[in-house]
MITI-861569 format. One record per residue (C-alpha): residue number from 0; x, y, z. Coordinates in steps of 0.05 Angstrom, whole numbers. Example, Ala and Ser with C-alpha at 12.3 -4.5 7.8 and 13.67 -1.06 7.14 Angstrom:
2
VOMAR;torkol;xx;yy;zz
VOMAR;0;246;-90;156
VOMAR;1;273;-21;143
This chain:
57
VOMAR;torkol;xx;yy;zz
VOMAR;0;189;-720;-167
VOMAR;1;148;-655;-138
VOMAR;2;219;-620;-134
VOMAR;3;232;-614;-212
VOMAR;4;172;-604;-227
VOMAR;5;167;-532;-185
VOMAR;6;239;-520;-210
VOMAR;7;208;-520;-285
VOMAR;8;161;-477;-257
VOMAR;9;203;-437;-224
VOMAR;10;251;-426;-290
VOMAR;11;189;-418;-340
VOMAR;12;162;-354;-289
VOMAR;13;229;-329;-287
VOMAR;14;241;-329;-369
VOMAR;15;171;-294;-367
VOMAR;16;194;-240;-320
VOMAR;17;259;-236;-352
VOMAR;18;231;-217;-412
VOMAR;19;188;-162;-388
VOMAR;20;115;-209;-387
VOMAR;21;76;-163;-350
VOMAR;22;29;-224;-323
VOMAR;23;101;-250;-292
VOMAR;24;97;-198;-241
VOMAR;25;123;-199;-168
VOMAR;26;59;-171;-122
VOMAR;27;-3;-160;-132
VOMAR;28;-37;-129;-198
VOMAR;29;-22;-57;-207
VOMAR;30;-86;-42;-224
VOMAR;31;-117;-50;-153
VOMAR;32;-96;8;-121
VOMAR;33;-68;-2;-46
VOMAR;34;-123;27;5
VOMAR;35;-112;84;28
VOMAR;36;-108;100;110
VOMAR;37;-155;148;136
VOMAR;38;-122;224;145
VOMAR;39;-102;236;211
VOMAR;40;-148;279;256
VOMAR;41;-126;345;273
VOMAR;42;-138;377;347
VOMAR;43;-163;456;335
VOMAR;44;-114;489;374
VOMAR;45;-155;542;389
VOMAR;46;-202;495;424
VOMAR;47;-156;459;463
VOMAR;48;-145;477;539
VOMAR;49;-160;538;518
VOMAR;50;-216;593;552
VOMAR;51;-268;641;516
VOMAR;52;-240;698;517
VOMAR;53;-284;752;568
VOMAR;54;-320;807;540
VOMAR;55;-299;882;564
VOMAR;56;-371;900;607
């Protein structure tokens, strides 16, 4: 029934893969690059809890 038919499915993919079909792969395409996370922000440490520094009168 439904079960040997995925099971010839399942054994055709895995000759493909086996034998290095690139279009047998295991994720997605490797031409769509993952998205990248914005860069973390950065505190200025001289800003931070800190003062301006008096001038000398």
């Amino acid at each position: 029934m439904e079960t040997g038919r995925v099971h010839a499915r399942v054994k055709a993919w895995f000759d493909r893969y086996l034998k290095g079909d690139e279009s047998a792969g295991t994720g997605p395409p490797s031409a769509s690059p993952a998205p990248s996370a914005p860069a973390p922000a950065t505190a200025n440490p001289a800003s931070k809890g800190s003062a301006p520094t008096p001038t000398p009168a």
